[in-house]
Rosetta silent file (secondary structure, phi, psi, omega in degrees, C-alpha in Angstrom):
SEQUENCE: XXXXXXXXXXXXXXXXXXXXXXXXXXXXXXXXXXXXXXXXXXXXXXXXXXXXXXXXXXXXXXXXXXXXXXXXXXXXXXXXXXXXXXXXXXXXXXXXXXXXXXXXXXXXXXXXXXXXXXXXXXXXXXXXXXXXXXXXXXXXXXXXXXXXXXXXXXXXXXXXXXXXXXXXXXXXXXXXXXXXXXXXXXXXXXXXXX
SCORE:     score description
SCORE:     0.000 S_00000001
   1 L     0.000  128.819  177.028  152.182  150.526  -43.059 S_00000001
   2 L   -61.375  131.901 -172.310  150.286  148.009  -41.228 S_00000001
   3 L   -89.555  123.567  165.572  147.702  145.865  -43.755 S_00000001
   4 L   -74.003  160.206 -173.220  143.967  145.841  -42.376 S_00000001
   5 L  -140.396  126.773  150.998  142.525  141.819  -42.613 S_00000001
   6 L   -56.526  158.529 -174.939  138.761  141.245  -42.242 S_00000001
   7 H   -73.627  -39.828  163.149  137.331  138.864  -40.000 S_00000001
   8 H   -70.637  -14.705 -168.651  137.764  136.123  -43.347 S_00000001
   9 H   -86.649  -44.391 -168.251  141.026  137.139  -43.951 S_00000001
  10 H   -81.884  -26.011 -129.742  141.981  136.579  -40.198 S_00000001
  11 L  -119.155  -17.896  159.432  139.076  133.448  -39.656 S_00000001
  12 L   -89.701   -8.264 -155.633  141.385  131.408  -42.386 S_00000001
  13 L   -90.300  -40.342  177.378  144.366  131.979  -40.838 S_00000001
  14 L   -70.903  148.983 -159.246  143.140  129.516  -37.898 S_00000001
  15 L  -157.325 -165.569 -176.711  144.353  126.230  -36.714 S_00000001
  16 L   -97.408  -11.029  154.939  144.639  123.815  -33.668 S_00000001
  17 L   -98.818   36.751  173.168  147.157  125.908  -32.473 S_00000001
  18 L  -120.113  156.264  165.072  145.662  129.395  -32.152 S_00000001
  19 E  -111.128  144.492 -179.749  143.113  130.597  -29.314 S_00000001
  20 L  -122.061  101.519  169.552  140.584  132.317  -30.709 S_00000001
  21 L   -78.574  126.032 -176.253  138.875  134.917  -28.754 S_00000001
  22 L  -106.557  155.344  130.574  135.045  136.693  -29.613 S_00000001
  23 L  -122.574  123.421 -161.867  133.749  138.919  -27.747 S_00000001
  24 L    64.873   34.092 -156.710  130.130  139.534  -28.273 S_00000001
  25 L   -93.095  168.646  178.179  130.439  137.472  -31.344 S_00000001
  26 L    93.408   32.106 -154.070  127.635  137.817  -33.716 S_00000001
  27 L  -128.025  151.686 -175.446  126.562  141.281  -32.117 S_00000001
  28 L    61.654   23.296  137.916  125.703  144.341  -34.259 S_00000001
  29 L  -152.474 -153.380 -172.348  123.498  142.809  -36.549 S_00000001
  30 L   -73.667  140.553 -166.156  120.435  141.376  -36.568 S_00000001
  31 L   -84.661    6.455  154.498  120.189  138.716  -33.914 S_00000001
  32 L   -49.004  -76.747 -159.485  118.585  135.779  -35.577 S_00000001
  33 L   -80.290    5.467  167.032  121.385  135.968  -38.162 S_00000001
  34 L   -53.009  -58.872 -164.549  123.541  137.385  -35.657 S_00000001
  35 H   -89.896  -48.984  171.744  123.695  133.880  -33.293 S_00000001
  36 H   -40.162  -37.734  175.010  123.119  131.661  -36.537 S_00000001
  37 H   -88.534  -42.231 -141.235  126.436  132.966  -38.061 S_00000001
  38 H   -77.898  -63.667  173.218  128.177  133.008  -34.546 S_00000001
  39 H    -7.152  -67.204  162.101  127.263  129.140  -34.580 S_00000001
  40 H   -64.576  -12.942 -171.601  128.574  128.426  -37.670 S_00000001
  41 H   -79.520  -46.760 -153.054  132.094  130.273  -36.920 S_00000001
  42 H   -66.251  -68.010 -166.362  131.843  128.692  -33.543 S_00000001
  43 H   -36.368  -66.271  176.225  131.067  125.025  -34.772 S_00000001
  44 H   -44.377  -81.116 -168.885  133.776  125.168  -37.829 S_00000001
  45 H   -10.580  -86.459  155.451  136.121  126.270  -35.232 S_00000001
  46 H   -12.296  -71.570 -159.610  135.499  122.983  -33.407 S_00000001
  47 H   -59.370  -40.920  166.170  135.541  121.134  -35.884 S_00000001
  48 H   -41.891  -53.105 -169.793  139.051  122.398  -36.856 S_00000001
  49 L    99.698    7.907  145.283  140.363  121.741  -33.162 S_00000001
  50 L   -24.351  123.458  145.915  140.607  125.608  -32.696 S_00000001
  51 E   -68.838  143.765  167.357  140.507  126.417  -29.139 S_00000001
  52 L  -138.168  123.431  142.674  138.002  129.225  -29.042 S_00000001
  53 L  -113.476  174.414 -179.097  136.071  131.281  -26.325 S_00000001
  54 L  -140.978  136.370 -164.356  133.384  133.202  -26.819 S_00000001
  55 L  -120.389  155.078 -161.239  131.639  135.601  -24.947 S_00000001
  56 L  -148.874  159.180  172.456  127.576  135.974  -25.553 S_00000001
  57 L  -136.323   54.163  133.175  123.989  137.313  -24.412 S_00000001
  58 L  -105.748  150.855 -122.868  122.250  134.749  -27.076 S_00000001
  59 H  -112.459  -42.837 -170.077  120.187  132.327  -25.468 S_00000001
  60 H   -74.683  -28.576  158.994  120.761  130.077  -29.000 S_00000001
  61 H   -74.987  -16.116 -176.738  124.408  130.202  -28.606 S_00000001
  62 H   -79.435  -70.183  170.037  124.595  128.999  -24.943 S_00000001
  63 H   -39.982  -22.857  154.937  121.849  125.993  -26.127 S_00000001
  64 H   -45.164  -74.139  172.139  124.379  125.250  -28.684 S_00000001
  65 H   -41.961  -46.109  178.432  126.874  124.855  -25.991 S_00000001
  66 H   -77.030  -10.357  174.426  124.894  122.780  -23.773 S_00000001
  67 H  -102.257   23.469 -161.757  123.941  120.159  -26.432 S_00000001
  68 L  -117.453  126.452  164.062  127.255  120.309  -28.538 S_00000001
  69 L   -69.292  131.817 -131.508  129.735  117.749  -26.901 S_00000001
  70 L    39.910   18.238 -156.904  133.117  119.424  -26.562 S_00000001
  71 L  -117.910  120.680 -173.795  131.538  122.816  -26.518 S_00000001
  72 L  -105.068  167.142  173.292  131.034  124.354  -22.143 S_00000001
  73 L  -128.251  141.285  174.344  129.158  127.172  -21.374 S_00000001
  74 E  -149.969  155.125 -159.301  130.564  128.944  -18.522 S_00000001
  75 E  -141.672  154.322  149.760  129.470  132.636  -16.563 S_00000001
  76 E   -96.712  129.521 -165.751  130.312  134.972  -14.107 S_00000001
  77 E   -62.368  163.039  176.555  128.581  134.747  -11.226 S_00000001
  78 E  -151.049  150.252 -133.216  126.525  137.881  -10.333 S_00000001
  79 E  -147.101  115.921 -171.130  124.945  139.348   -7.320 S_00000001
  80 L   -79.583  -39.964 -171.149  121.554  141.115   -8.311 S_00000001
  81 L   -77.857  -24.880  178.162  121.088  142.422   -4.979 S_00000001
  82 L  -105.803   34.815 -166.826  124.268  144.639   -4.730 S_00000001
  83 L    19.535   50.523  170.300  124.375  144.569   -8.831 S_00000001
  84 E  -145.028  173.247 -166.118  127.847  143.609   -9.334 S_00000001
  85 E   -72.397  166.132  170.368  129.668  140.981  -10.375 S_00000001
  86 E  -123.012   20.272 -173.278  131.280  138.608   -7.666 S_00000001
  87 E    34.171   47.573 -147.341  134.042  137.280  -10.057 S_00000001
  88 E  -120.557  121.898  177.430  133.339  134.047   -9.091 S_00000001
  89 E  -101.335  145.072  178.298  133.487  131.725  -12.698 S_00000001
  90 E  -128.280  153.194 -151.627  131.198  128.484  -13.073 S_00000001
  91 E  -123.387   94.489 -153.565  132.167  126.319  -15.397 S_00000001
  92 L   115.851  -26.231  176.289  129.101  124.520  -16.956 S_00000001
  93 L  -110.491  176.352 -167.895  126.451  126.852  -16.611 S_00000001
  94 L  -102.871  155.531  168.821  125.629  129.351  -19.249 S_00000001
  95 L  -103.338  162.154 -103.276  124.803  132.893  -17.443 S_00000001
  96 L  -121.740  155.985 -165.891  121.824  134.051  -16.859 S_00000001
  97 L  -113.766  119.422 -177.942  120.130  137.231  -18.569 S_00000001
  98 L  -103.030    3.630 -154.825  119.575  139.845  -15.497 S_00000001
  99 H   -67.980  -39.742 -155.847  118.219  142.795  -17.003 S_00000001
 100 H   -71.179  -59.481 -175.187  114.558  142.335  -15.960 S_00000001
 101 H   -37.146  -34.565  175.462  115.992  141.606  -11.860 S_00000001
 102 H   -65.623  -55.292 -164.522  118.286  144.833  -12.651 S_00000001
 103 H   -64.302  -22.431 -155.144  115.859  147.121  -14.352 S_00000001
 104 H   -96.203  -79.350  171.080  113.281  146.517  -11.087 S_00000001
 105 H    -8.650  -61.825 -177.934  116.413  147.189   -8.885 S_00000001
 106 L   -94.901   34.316  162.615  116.941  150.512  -10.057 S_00000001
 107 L   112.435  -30.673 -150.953  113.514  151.531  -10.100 S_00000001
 108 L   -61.747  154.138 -177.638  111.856  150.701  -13.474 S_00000001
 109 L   -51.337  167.639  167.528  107.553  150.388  -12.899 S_00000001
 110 H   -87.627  -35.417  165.241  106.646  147.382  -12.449 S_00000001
 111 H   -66.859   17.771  162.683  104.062  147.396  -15.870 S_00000001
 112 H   -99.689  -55.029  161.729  107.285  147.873  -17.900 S_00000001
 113 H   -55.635  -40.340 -150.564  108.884  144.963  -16.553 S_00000001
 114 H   -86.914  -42.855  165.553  105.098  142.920  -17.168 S_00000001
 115 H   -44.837 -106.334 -151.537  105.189  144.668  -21.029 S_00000001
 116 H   -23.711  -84.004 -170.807  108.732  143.395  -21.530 S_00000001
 117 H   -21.289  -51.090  168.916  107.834  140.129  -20.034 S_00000001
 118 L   -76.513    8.037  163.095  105.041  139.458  -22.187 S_00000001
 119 L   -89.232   -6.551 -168.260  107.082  140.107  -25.238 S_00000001
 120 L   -67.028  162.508 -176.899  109.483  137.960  -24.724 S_00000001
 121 L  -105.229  179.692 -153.666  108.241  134.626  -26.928 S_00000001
 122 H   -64.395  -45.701  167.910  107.720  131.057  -25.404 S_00000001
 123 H   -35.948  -63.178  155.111  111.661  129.937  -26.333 S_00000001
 124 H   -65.833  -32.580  164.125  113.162  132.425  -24.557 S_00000001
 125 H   -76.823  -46.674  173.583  111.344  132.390  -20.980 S_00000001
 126 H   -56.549  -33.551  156.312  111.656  128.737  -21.234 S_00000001
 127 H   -47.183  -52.108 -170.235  115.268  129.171  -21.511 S_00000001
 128 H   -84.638   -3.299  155.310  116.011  131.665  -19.020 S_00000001
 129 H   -66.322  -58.252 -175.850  113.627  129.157  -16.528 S_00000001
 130 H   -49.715  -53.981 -165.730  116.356  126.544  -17.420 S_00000001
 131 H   -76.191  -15.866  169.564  118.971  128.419  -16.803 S_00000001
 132 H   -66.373  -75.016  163.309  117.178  129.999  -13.460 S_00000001
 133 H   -18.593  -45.836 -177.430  116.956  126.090  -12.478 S_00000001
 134 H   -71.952  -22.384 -164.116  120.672  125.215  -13.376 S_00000001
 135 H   -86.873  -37.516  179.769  121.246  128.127  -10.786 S_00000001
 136 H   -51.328  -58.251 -173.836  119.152  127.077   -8.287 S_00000001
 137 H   -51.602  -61.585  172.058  120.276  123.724   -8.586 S_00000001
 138 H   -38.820  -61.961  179.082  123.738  125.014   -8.360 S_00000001
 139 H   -76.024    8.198 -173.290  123.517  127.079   -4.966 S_00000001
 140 H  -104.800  -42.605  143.529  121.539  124.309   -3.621 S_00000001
 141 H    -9.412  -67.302 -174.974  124.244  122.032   -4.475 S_00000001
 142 H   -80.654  -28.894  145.553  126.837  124.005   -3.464 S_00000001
 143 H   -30.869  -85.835 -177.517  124.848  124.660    0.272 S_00000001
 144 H   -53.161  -23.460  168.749  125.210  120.854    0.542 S_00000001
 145 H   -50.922  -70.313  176.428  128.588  120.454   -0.486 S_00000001
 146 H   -35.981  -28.098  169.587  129.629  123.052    1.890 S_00000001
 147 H   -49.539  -74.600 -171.397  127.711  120.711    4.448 S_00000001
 148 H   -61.815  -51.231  157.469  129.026  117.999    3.738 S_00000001
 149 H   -40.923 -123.785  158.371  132.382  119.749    4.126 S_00000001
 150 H    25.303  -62.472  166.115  131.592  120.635    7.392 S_00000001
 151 H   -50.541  -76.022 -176.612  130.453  117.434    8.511 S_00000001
 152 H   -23.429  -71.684  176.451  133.560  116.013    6.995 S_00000001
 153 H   -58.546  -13.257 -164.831  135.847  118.038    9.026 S_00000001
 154 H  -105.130  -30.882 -173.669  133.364  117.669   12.774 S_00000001
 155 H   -94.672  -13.776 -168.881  133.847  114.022   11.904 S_00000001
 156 H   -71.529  -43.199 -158.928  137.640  113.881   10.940 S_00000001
 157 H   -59.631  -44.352 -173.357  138.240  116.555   14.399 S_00000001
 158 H   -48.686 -107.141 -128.118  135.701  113.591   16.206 S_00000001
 159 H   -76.347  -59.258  163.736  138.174  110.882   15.242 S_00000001
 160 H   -31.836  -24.927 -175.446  141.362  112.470   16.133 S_00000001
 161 H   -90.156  -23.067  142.266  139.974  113.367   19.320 S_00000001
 162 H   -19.093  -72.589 -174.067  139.208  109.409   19.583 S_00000001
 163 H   -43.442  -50.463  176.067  142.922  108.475   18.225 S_00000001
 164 H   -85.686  -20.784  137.040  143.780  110.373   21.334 S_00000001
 165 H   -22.965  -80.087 -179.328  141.790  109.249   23.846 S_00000001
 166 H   -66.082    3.607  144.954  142.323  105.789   23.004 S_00000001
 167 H   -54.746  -55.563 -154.373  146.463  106.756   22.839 S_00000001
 168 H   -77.217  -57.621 -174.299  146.144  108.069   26.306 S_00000001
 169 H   -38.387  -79.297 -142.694  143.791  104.423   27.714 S_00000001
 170 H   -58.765  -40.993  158.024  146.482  102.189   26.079 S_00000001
 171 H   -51.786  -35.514  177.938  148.803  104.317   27.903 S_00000001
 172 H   -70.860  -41.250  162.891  147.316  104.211   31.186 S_00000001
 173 H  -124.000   49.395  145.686  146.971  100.789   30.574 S_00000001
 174 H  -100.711  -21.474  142.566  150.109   99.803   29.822 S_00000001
 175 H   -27.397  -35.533 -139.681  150.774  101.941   32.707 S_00000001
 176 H  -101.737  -64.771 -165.391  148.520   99.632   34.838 S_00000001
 177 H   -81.420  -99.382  172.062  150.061   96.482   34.020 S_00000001
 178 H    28.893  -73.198  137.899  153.691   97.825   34.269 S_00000001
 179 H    -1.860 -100.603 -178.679  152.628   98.610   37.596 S_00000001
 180 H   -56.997  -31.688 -177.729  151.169   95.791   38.590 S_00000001
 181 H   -61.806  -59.161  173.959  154.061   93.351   37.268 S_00000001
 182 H   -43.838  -19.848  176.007  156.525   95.664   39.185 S_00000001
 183 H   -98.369  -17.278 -169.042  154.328   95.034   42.146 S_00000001
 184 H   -83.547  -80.905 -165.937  153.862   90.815   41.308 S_00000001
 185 H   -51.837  -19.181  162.744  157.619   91.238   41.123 S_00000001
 186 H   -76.823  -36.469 -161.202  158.006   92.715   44.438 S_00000001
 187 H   -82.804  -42.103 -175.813  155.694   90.968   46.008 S_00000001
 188 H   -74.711  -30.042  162.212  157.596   87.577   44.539 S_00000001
 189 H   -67.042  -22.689 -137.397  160.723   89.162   45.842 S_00000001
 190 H  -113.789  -26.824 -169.009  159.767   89.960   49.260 S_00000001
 191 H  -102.540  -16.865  171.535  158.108   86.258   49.543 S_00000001
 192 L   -93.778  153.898  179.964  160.626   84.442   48.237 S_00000001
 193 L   -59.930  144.982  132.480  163.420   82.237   50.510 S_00000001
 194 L   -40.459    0.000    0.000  166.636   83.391   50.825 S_00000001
């Protein structure tokens, strides 16, 4: 018979060579001490050299991650207007809480969303602005990249079409003179005595 082990039994067990995967951790209790313990698991972990991920909807674990030095926050991207994911992963930002952009989507009043809104407290909107900003930032970013790509490639196609141009001249005039010496040389045969 297999022996059950508790999350301390298994959580002591860890080293720099295990991956340690959470899901949801600190979920299913209260969510103060919920993200406060997930911290500390996460942080010892670290500290260990555990690899760990962790997957989260607390706004205090992702602000861990962005000011903790070895620690990333990373998301799946997600596409509000046809509400599904686009399995696209970014690697830096923490994701983004969608529920109000969802709940409006599928119908909910609009004074339910404006209720909600004002409960949330000043910590939490300011978050979810940052992380609305890192996103912003991101597709505007990634617009210009994509630009810049583009450019990149109009100027590379540009300069090959150059290389060859300027292939074809120095043939033509090597062509030219070729020519003309074969004609100098003709001309110096046909003129000189016999």
């Amino acid at each position: 018979a297999q022996e059950s082990r508790g999350l301390g039994d298994v959580y002591k067990r860890q080293d720099e060579n295990c991956l340690v995967l959470f899901d949801e951790i600190g979920a299913g209790t209260d969510p103060t001490e919920g993200a406060a313990l997930a911290i500390a698991i996460l942080n010892d972990l670290k500290m260990r050299g555990v690899t760990t991920m962790a997957t989260t909807h607390y706004s205090e674990i992702k602000l861990y991650a962005l000011s903790t030095d070895g620690v990333e926050n990373a998301s799946c991207e997600f596409d509000v207007e046809s509400l599904r994911p686009t399995y696209r992963l970014l690697i830096g930002i923490p994701g983004k809480s969608n529920a109000f952009a969802i709940s409006k989507k599928l119908g909910l009043p609009d004074y339910i969303l404006s209720d909600a809104s004002e409960r949330l407290n000043a910590e939490d909107v300011h978050f979810e602005d940052i992380v609305s900003d890192l996103e912003h930032a991101r597709i505007s970013l990634e617009k210009e990249q994509a630009e810049v790509e583009s450019y990149k490639a109009e100027i590379a196609s540009l300069k090959e079409k150059l290389q060859a141009k300027n292939e074809r001249l120095d043939e033509r005039t090597d062509n030219i003179i070729r020519k003309a010496n074969e004609q100098a040389a003709a001309c110096l045969l046909y003129t000189s005595p016999s």
